[in-house]
Biopython code that builds the backbone (N, CA, C, O; Angstrom):
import numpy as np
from Bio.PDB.StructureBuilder import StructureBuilder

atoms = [
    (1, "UNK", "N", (32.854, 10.056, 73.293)),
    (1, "UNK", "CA", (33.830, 11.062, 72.959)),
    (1, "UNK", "C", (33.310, 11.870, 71.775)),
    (1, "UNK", "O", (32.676, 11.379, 70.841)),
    (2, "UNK", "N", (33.683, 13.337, 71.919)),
    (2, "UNK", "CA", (33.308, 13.846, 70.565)),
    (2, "UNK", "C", (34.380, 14.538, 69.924)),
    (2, "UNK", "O", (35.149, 15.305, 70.503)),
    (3, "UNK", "N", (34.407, 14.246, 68.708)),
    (3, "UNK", "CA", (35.824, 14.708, 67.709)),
    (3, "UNK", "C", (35.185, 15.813, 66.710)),
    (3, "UNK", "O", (33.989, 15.914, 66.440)),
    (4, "UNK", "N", (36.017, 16.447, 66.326)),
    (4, "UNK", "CA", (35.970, 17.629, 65.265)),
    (4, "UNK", "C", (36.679, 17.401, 64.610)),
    (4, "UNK", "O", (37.617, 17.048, 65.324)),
    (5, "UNK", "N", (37.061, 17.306, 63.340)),
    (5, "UNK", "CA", (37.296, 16.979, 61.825)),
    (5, "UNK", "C", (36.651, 17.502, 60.528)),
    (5, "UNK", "O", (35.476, 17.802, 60.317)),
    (6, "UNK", "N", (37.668, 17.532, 59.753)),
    (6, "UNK", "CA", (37.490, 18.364, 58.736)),
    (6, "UNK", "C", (37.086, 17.072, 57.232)),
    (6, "UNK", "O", (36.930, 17.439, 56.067)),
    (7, "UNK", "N", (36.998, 15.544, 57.733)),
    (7, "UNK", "CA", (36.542, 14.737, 56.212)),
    (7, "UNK", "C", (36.513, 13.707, 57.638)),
    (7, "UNK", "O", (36.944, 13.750, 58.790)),
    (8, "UNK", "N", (35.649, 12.689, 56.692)),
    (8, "UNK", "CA", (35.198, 11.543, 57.175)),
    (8, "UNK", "C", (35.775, 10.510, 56.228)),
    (8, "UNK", "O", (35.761, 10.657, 55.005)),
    (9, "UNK", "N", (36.406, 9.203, 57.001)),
    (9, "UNK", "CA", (36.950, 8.068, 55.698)),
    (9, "UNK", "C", (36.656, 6.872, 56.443)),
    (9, "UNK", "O", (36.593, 6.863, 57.672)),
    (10, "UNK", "N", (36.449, 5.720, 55.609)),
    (10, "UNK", "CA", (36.310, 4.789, 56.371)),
    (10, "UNK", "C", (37.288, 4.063, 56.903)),
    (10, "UNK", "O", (36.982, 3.021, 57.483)),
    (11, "UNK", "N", (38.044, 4.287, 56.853)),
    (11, "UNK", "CA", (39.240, 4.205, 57.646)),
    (11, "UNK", "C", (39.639, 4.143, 58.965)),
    (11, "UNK", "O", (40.384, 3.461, 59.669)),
    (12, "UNK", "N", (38.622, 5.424, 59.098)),
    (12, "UNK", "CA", (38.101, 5.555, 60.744)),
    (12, "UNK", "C", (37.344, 4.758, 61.425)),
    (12, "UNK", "O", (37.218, 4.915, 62.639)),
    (13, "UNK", "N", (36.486, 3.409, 60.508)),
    (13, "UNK", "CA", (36.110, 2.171, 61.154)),
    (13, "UNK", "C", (36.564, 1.116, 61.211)),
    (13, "UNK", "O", (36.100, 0.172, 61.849)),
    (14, "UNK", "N", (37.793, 1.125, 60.381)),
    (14, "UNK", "CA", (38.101, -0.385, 59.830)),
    (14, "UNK", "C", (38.886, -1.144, 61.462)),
    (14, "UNK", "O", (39.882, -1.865, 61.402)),
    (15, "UNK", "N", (38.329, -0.858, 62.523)),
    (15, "UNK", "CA", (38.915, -2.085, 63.766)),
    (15, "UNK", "C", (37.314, -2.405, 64.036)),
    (15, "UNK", "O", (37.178, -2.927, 65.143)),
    (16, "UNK", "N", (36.194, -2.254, 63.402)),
    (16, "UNK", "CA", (35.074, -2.471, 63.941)),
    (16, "UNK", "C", (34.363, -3.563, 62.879)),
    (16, "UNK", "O", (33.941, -3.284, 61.756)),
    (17, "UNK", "N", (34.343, -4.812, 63.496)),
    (17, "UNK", "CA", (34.159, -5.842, 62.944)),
    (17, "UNK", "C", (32.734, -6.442, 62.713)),
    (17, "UNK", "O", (32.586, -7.610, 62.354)),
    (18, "UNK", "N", (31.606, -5.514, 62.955)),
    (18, "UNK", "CA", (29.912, -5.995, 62.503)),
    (18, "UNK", "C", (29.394, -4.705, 62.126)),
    (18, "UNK", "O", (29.746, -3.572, 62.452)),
    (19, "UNK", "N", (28.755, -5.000, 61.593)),
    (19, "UNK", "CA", (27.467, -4.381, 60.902)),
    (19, "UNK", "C", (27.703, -2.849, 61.638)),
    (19, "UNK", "O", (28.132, -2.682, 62.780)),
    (20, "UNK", "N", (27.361, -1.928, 60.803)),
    (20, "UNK", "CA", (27.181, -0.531, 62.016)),
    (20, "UNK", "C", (26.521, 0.309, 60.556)),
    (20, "UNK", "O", (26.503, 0.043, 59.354)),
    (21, "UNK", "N", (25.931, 1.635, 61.556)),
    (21, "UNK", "CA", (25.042, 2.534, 60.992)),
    (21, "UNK", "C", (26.055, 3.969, 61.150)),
    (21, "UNK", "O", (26.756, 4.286, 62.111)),
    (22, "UNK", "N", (25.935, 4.391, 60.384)),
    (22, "UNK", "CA", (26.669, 6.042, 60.442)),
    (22, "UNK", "C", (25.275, 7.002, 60.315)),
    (22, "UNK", "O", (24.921, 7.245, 59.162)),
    (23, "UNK", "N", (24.656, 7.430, 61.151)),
    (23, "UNK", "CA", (23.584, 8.396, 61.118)),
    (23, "UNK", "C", (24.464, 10.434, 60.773)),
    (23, "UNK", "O", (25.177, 11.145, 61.481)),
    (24, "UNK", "N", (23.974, 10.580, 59.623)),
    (24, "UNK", "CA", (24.444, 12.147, 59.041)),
    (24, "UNK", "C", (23.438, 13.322, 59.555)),
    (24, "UNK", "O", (22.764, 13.393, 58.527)),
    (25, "UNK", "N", (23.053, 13.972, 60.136)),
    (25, "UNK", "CA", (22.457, 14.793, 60.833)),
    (25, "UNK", "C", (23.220, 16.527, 59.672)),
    (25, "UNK", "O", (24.420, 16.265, 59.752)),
    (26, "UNK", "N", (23.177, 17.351, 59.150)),
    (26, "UNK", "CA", (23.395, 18.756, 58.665)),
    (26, "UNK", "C", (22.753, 19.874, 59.888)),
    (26, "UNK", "O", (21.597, 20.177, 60.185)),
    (27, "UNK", "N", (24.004, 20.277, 60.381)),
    (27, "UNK", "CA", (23.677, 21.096, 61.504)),
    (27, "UNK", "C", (24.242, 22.904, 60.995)),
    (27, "UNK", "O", (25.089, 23.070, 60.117)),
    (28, "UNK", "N", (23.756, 23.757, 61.542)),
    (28, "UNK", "CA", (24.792, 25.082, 61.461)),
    (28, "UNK", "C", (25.630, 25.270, 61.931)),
    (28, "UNK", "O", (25.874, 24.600, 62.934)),
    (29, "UNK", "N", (26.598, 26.315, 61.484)),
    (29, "UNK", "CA", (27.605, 27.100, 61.980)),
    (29, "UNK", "C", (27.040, 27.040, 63.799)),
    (29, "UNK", "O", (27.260, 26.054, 64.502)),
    (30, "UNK", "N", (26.187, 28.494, 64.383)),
    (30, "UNK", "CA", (25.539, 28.041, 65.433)),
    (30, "UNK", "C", (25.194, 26.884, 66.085)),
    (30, "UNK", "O", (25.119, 27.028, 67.305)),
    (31, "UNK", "N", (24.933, 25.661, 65.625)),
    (31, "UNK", "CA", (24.441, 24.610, 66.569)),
    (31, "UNK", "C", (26.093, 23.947, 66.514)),
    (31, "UNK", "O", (26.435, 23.530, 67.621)),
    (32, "UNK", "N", (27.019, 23.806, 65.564)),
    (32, "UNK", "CA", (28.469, 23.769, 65.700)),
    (32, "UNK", "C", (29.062, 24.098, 67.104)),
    (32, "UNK", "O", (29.440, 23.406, 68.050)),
    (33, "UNK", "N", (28.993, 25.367, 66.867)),
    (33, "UNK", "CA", (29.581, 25.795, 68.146)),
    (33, "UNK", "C", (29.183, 26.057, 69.039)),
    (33, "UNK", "O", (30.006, 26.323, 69.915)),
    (34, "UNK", "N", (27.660, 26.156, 69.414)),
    (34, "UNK", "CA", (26.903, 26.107, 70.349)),
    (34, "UNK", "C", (27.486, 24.533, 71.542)),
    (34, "UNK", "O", (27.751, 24.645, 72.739)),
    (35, "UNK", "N", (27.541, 23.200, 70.709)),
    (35, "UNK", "CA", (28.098, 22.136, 70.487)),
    (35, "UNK", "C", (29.338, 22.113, 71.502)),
    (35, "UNK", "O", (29.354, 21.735, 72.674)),
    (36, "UNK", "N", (30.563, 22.723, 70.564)),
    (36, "UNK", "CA", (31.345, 22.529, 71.020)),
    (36, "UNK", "C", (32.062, 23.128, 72.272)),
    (36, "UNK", "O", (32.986, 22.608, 72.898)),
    (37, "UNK", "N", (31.349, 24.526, 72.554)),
    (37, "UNK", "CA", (31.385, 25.453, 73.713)),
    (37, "UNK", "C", (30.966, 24.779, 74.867)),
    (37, "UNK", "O", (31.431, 25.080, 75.966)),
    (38, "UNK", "N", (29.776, 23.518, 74.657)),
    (38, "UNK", "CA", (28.923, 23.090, 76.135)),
    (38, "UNK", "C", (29.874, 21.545, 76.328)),
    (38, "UNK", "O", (29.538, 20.730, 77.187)),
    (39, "UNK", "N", (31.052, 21.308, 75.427)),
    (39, "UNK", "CA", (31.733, 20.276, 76.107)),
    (39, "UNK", "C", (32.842, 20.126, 75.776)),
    (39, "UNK", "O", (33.256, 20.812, 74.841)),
    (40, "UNK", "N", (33.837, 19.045, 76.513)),
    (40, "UNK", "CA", (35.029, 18.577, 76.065)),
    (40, "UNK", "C", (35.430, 17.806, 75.087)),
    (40, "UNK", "O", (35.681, 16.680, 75.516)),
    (41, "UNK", "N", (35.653, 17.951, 73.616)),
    (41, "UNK", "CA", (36.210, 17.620, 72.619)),
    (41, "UNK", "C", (37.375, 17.585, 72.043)),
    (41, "UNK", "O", (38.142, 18.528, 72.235)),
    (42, "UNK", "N", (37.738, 16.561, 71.265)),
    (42, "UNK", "CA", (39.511, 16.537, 70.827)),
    (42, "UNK", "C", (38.799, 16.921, 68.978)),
    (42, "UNK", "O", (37.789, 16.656, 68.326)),
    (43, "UNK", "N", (40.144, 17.707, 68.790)),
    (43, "UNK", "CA", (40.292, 18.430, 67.663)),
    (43, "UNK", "C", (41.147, 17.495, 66.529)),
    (43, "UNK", "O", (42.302, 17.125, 66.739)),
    (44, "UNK", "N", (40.597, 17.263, 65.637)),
    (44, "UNK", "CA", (41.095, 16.467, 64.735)),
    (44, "UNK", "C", (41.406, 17.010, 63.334)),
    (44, "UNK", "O", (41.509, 16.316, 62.322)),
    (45, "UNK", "N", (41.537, 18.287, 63.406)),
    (45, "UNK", "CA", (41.772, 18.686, 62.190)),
    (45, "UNK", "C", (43.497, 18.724, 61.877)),
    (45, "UNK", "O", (44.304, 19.326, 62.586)),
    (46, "UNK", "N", (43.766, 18.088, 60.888)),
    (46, "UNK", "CA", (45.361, 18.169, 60.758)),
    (46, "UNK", "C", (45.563, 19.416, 60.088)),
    (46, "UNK", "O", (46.772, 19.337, 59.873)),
    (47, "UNK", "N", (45.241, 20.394, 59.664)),
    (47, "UNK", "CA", (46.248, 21.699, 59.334)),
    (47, "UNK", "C", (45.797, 22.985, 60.117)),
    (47, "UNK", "O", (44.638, 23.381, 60.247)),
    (48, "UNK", "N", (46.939, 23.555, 60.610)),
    (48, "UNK", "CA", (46.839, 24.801, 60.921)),
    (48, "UNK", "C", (46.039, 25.883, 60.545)),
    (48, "UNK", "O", (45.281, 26.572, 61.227)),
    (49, "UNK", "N", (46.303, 25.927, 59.430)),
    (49, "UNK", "CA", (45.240, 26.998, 58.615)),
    (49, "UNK", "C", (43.484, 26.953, 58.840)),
    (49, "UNK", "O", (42.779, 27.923, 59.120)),
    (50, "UNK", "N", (42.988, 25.381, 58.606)),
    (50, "UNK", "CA", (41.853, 24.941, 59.208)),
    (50, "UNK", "C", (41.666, 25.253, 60.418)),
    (50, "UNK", "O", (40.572, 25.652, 60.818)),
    (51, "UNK", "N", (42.415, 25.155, 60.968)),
    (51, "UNK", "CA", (42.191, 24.956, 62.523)),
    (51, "UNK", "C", (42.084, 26.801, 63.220)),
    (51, "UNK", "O", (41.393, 27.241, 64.139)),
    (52, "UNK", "N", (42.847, 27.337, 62.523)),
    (52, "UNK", "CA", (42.571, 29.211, 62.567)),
    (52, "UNK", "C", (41.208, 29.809, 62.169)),
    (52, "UNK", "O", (40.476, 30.650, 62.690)),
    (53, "UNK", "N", (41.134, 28.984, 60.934)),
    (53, "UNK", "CA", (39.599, 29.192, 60.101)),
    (53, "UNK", "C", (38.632, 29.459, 61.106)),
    (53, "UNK", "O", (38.392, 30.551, 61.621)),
    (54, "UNK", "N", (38.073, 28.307, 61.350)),
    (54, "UNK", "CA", (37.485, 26.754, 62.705)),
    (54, "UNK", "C", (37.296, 27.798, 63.526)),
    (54, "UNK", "O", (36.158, 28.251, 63.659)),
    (55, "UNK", "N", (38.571, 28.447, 64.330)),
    (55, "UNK", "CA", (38.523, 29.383, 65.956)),
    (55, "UNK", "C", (37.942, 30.466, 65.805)),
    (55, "UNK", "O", (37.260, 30.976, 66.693)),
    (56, "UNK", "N", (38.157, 31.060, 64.473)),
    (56, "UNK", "CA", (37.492, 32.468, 64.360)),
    (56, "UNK", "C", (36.261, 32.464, 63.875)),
    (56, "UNK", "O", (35.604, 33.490, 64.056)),
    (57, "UNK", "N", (35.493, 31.069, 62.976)),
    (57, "UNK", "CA", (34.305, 30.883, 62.889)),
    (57, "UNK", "C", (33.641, 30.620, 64.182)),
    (57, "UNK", "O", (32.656, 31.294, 64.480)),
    (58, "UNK", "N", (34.101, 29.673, 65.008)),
    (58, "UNK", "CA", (33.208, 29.188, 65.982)),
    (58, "UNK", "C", (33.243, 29.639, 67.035)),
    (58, "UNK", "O", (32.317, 29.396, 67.809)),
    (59, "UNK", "N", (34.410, 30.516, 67.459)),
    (59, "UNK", "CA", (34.333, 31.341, 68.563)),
    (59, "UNK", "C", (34.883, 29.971, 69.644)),
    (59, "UNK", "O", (34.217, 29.877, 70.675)),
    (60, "UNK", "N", (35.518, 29.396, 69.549)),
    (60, "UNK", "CA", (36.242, 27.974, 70.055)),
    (60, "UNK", "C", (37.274, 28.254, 70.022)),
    (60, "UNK", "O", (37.525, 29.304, 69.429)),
    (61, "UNK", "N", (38.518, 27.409, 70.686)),
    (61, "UNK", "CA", (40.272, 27.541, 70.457)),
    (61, "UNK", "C", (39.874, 25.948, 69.960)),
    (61, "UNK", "O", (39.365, 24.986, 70.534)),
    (62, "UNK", "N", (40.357, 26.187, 68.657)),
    (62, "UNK", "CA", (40.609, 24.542, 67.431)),
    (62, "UNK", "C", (41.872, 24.489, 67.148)),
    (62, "UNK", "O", (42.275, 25.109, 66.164)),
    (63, "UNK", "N", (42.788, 23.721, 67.966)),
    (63, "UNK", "CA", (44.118, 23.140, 67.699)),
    (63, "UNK", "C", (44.425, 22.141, 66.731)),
    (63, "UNK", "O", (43.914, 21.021, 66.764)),
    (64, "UNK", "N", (45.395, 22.580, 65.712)),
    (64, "UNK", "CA", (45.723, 21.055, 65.029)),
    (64, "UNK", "C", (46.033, 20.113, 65.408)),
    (64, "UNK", "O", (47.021, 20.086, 66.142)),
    (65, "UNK", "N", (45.547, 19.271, 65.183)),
    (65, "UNK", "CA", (45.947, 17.750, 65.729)),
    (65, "UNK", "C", (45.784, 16.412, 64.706)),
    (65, "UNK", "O", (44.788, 15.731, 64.464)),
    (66, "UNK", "N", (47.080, 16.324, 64.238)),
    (66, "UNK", "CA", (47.105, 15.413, 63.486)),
    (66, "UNK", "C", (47.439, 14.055, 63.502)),
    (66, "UNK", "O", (48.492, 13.481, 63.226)),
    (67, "UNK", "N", (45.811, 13.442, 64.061)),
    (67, "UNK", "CA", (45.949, 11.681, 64.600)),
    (67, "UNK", "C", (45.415, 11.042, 63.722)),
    (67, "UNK", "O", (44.788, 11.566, 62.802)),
    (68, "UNK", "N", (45.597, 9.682, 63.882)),
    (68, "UNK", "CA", (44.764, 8.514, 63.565)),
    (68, "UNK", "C", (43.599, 8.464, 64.096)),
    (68, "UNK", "O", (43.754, 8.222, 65.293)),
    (69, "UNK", "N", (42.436, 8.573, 63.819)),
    (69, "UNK", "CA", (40.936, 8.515, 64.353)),
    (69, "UNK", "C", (40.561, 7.037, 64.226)),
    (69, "UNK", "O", (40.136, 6.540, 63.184)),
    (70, "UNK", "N", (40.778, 6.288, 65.525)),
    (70, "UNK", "CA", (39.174, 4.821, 65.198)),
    (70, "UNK", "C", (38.304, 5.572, 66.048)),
    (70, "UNK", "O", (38.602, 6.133, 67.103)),
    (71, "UNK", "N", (36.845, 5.504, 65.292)),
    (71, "UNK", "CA", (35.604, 6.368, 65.750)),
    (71, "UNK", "C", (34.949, 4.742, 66.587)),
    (71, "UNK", "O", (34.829, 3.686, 65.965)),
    (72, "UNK", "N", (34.674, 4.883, 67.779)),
    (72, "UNK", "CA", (33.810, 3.625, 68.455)),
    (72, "UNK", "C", (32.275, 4.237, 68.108)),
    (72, "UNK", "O", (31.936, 5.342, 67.684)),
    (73, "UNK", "N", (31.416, 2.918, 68.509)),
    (73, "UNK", "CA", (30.086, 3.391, 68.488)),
    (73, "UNK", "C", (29.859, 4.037, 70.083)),
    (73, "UNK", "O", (30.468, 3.724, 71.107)),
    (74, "UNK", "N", (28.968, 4.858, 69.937)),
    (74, "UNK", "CA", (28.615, 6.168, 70.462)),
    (74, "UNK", "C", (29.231, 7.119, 70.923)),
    (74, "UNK", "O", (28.924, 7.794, 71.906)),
    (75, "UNK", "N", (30.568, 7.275, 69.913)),
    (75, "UNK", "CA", (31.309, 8.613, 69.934)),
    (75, "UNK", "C", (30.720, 9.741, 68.624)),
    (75, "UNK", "O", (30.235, 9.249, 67.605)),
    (76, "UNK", "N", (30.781, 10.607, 68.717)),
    (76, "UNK", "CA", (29.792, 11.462, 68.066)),
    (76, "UNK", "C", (31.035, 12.156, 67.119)),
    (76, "UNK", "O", (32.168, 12.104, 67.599)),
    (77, "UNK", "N", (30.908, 12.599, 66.206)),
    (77, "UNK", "CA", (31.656, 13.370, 65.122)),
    (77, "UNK", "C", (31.220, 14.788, 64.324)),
    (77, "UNK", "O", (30.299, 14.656, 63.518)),
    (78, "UNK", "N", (31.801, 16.135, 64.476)),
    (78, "UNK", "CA", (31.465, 16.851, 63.974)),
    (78, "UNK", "C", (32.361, 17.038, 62.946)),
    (78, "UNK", "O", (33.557, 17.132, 63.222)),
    (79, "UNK", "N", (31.869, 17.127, 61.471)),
    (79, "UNK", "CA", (32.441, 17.468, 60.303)),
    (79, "UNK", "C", (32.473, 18.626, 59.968)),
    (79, "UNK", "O", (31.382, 19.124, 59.689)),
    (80, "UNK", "N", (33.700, 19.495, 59.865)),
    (80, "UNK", "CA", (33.118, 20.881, 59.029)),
    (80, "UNK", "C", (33.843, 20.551, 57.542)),
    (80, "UNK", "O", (35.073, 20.514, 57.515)),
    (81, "UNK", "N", (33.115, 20.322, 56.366)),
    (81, "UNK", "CA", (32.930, 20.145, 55.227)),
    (81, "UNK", "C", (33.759, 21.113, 54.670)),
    (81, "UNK", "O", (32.918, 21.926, 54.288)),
    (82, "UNK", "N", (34.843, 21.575, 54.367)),
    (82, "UNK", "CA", (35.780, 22.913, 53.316)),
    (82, "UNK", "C", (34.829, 22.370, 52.538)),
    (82, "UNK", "O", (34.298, 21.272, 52.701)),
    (83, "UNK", "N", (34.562, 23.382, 51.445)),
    (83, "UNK", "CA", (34.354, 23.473, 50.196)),
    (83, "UNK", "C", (34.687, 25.089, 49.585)),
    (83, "UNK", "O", (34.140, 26.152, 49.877)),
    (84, "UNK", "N", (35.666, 24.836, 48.747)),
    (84, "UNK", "CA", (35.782, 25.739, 47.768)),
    (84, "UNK", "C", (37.439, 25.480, 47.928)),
    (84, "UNK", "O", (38.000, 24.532, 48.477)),
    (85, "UNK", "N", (38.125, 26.842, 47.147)),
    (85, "UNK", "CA", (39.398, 26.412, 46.048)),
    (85, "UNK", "C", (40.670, 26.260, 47.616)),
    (85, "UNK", "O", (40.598, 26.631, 48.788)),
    (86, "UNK", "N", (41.799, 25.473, 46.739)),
    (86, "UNK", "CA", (42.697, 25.319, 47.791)),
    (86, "UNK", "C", (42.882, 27.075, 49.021)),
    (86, "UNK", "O", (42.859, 28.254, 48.666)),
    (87, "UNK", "N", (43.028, 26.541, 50.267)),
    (87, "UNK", "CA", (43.302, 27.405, 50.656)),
    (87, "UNK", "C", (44.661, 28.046, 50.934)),
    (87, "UNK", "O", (45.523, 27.248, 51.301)),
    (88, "UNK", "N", (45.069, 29.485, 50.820)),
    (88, "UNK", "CA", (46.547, 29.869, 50.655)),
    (88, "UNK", "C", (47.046, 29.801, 52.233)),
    (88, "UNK", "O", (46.295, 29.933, 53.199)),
    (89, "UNK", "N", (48.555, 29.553, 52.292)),
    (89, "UNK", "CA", (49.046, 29.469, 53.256)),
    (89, "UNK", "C", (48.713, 30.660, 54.551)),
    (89, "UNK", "O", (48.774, 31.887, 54.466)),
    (90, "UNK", "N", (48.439, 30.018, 55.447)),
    (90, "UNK", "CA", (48.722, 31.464, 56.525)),
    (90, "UNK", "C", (46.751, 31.799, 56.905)),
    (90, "UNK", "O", (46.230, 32.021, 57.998)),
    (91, "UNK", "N", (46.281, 31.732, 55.911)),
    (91, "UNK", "CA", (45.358, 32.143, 56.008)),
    (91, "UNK", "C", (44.685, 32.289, 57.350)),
    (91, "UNK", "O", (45.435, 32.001, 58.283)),
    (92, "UNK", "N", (43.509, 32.650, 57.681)),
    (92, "UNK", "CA", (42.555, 32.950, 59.016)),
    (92, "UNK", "C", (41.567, 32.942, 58.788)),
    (92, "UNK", "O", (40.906, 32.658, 59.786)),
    (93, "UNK", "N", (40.681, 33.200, 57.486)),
    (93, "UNK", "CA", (39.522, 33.604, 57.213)),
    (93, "UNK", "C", (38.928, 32.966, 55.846)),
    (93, "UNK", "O", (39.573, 33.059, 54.802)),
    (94, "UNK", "N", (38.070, 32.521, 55.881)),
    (94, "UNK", "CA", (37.252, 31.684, 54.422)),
    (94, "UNK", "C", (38.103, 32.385, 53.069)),
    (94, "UNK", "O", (37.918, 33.602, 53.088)),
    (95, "UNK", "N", (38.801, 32.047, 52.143)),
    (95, "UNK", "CA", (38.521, 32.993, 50.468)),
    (95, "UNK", "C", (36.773, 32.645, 50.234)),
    (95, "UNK", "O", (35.766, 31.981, 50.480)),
    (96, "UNK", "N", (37.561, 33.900, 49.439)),
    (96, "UNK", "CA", (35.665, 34.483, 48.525)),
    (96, "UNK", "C", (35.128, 33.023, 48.012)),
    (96, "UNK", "O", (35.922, 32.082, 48.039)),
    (97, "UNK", "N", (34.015, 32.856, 47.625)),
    (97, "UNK", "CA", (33.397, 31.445, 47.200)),
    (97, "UNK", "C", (34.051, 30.697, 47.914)),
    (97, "UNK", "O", (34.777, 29.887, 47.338)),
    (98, "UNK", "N", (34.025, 30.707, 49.111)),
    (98, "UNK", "CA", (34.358, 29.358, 50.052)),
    (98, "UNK", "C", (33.730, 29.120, 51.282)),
    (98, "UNK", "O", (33.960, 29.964, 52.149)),
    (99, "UNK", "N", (32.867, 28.022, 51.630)),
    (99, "UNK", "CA", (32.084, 27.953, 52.965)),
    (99, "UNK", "C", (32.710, 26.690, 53.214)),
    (99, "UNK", "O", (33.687, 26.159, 52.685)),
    (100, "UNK", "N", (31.659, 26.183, 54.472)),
    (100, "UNK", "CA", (32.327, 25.276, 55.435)),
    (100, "UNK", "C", (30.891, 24.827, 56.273)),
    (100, "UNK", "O", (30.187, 25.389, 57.112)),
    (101, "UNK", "N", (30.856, 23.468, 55.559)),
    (101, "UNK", "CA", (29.397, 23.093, 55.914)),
    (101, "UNK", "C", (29.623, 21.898, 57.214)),
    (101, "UNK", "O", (30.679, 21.278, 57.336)),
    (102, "UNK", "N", (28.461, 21.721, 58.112)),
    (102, "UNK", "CA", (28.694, 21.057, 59.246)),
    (102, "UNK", "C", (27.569, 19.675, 59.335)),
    (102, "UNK", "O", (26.341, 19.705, 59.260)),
    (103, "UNK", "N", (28.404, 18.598, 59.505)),
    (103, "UNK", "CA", (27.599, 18.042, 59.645)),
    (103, "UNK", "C", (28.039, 16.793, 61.264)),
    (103, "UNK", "O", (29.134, 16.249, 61.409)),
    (104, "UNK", "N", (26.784, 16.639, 62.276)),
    (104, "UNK", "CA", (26.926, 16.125, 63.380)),
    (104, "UNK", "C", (26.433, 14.363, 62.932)),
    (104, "UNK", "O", (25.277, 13.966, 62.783)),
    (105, "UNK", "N", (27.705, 13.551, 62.793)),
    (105, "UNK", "CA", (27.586, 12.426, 62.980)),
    (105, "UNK", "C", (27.814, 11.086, 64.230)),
    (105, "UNK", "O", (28.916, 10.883, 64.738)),
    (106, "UNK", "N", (26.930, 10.502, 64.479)),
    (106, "UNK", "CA", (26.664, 9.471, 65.257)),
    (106, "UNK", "C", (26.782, 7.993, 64.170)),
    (106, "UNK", "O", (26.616, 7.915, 62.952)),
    (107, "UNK", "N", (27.219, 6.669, 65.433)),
    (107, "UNK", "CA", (27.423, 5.929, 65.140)),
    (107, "UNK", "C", (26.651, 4.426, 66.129)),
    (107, "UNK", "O", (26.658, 4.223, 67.344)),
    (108, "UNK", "N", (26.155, 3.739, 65.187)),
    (108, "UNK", "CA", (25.133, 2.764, 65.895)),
    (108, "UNK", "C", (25.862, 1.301, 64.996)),
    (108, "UNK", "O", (26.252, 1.063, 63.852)),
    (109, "UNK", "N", (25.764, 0.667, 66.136)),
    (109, "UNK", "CA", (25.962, -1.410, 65.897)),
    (109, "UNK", "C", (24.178, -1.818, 65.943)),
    (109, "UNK", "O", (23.809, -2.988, 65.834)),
]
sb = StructureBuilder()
sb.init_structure("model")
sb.init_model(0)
sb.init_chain("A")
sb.init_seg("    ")
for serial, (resi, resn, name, xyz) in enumerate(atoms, 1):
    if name == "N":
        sb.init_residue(resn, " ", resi, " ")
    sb.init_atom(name, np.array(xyz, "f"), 0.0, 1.0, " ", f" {name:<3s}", serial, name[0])
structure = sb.get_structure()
């Protein structure tokens, strides 16, 4: 399965009871959505605003969806990283000094 999410916690492993590897891969915007265009993925970002951001960056429809994630091994995870200041309500589009870094994670026992 592959998920889209906006943070990673370990939280998202705690039903997995041995040893495991989290492999971090830093991918682009482009290989993002290149990504998510060639398959079926569930959207894990819990806010709206993200999730508007997300559609108009990636050229994707990114629905909020606000679940509980257990990640199994060899379900794949794309992170898009916010960084920069809170974002204002409503929004659609990055504020100034604000990107959104991607990173494609895999998971190994």
């Amino acid at each position: 399965m592959i998920y889209l999410a906006n943070a990673l916690s370990l939280n998202m492993f705690n039903h997995i009871t041995s040893s495991f590897k989290i492999n971090v891969k830093p991918i682009s915007t482009d290989e993002a959505s290149t990504i998510l265009k060639s398959t079926k993925f569930t959207s894990v970002i819990g806010h709206a605003d993200m999730a508007n951001i997300l559609t108009n960056m990636l050229g994707v429809n990114i629905t909020s969806n606000r679940i509980t994630l257990n990640i199994n091994p060899g379900d794949t995870l794309i992170i898009a990283q916010y960084i920069g200041p809170r974002l204002p309500e409503g929004t659609t589009t990055l504020p100034e000094n604000a990107t959104i870094k991607f990173y494609y994670i895999t998971i190994e026992i």
